[in-house]
N, C-alpha and C positions, 0 to 999 in steps of 0.2 A: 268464719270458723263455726258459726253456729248453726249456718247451715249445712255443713258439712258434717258436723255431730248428728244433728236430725237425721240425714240421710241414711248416714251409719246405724243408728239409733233401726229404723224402719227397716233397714238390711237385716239385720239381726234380729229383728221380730217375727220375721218370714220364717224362719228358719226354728226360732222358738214354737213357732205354732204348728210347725211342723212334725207331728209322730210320726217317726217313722221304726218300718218292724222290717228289719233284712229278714230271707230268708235261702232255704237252700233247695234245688229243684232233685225234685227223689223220683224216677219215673214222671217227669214231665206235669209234677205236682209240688206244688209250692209247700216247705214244711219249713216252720216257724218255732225258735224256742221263744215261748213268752212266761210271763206273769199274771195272774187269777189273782183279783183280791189284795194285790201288793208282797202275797206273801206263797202263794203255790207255783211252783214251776212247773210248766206241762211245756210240750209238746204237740203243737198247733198244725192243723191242713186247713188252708188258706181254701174258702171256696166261697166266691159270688154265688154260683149256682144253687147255693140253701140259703135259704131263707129264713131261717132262725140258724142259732149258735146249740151245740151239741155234744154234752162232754159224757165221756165213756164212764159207764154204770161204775164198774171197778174202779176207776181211777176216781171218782166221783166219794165212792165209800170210804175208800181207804185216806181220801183229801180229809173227810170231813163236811163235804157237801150233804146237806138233807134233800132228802126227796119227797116230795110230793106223790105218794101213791094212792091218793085216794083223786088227784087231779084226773082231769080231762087226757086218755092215753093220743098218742098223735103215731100213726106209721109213716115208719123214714124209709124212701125206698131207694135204694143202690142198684147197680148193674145186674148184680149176681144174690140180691139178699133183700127182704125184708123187715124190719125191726121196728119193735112198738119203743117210743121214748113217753118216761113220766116229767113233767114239769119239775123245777127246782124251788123248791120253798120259796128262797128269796125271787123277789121282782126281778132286781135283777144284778148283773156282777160290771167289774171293770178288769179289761186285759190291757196289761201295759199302759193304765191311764186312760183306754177306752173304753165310754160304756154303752152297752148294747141298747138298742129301740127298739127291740123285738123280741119274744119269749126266750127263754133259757129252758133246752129238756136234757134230761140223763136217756141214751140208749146204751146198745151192745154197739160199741164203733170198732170193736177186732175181731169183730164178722165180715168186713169190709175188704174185697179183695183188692188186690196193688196199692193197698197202702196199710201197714204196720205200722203197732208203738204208736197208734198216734191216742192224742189225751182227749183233743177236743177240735171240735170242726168250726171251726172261725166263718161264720155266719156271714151276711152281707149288713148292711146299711148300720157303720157304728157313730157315738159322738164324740166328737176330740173335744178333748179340753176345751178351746177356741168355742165352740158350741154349735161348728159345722157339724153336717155332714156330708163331708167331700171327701173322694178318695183316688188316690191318683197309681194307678197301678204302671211299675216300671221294672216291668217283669227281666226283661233282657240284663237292667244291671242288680239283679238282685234283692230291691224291695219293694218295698208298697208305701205310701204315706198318707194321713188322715190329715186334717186340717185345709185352712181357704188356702187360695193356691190364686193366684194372678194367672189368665190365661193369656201367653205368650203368643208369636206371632208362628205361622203355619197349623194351628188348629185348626179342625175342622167340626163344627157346631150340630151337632142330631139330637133329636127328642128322647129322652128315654123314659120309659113306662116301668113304676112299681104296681103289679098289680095286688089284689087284696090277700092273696097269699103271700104275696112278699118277693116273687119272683122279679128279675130285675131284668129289663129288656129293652129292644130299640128295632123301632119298624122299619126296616132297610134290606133294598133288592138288594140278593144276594147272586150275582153273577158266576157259572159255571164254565168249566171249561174241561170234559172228559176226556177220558183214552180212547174211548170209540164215537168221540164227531158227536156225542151229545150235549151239544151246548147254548146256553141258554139263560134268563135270569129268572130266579124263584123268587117272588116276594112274601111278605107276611114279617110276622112278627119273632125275633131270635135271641134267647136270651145270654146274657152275659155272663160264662160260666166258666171262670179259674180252674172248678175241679175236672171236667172234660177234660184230660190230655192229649184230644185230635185238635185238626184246625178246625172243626165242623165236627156236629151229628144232624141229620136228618127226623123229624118225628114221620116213623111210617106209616099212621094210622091219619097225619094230615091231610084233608084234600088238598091243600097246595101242591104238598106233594107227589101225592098219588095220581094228581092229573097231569102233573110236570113229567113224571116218567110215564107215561102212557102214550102222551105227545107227543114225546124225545122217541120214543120205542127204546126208551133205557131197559135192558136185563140185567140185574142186580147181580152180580158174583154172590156166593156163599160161603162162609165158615161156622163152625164150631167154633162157641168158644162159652167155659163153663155151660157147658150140657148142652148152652140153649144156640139156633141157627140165625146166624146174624148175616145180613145184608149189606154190601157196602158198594160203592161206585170206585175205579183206579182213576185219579183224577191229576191233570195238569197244572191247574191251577185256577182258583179262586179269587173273588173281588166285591168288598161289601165295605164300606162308609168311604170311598174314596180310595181302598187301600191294597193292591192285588197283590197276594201272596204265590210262590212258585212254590206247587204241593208233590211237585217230582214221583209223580205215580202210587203218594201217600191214599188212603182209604176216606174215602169220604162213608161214613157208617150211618145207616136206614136204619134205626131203632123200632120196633115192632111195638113193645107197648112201651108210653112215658105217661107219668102221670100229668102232662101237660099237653096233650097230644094235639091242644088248641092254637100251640106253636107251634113255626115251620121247621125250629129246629133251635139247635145253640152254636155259638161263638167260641172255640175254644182256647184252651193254652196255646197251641205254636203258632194261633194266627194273635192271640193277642201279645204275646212274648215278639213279635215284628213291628209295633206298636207302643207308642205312650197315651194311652186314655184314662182320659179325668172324667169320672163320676159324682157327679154332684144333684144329691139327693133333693137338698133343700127346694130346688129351682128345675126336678125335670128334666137333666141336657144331660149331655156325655160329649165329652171333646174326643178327637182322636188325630196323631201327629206320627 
């Protein structure tokens, strides 16, 4: 009987340690109601892809948040906009019990196109209660979770790289498969990016890339979109940590300038929403199932 309480006992602890933050997919972006401080409700965009946490100048003011205007300013760059954010007085805050390892700034975040209303940009790398930082993205059923996590059996184990800005990434060939017979595997470095709602971006300023298509004889198709000419491949399908995704003639998109253009690209929502990968800061790895 007493071991049978233990077990119980240990079942239930998993579970306790577990935060987890459902959320709702808005245009193929993760939005999240949470809590700031125990006591502000906002409205959260879930994004690996930044690197610090980002709460909207307005909603900031009207919270009660002080600001830092004499701080160090930092430019936040988006698809379609640029925007200077000032650091937040305080060190730092906790959402839903989780607190941040990386600065806190106030920008303009509803300058930000295809995504509205939102309060605050949900950063990467947070501590759960527990005093991990682990995070298990379970995009397909609707949330996320913070806390240690047991790595079960069909995972599969890759390095993953924080670099000194904060960017969160994992060096893995990335296998193509085009509309026109361009195919082939790209390797280099891809960061893990929630807010991306492709399955893929390209950085077109990379060499990886730029001698990948030259190789291939890939000719990039073109659009418009907000003003600027953007580049993309119609593509088959995709395959990167073991896991080949069917991209049914989705757009694989050549990004012109990134402020990271030292990577081969990013990872994004509908190939990680095909997927359950654990993120675990502490140690380095990234599982994927």
């Amino acid at each position: 009987m007493k071991v049978l309480c233990f077990l119980t006992l240990l079942f239930w602890m998993q579970f306790a340690y577990a935060q987890r933050i459902n959320f709702k997919t808005i245009g193929n972006h993760m939005i999240a109601d949470v809590m700031i401080n125990d006591s502000v409700a906002a409205k959260a965009f879930m994004d690996t892809g930044c690197p610090i946490t980002i709460i909207d100048s307005t909603f900031a003011v009207n919270s009660g948040f002080k600001i830092n205007q004499e701080g160090k300013r930092l430019r936040y760059h988006t698809f379609s906009s640029t925007s200077y954010c000032y650091p937040l007085m305080d060190d730092t805050i906790n959402v839903n019990g989780l607190r941040n390892s990386r600065p806190v700034y106030v920008g303009n975040l509803k300058r930000r196109k295809g995504v509205s209303d939102i309060d605050i940009i949900l950063g990467s790398d947070y501590i759960a209660q527990d005093g991990s930082r682990m995070l298990t993205l379970n995009i397909a059923k609707g949330y996320v979770e913070y806390g240690r996590k047991e790595i079960g059996k069909g995972f599969k184990e890759a390095i993953m790289t924080v670099d000194e800005r904060g960017f969160v990434s994992t060096d893995a060939p990335l296998r193509l498969y085009t509309q026109n017979d361009g195919n082939g595997q790209l390797g280099g470095r891809f960061v893990i990016d929630t807010g991306n709602a492709n399955y893929f971006f390209l950085c077109g300023k990379n060499e990886r890339v730029s001698e990948f298509l030259k190789m291939k004889g890939i000719e990039p198709e073109e659009k418009i979109m907000h003003g600027k000419t953007i580049q993309y491949i119609r593509m088959l399908s995709a395959e990167i940590l073991g896991k080949e995704v069917m991209m049914k003639g989705a757009p694989l998109v050549i990004l012109p300038r990134m402020r990271f253009y030292d990577y081969t690209g990013a990872i994004g929502f509908k190939f990680l929403k095909e997927v359950e990968m654990i993120l675990d800061y502490d140690n380095n790895l990234l599982y994927v199932k």
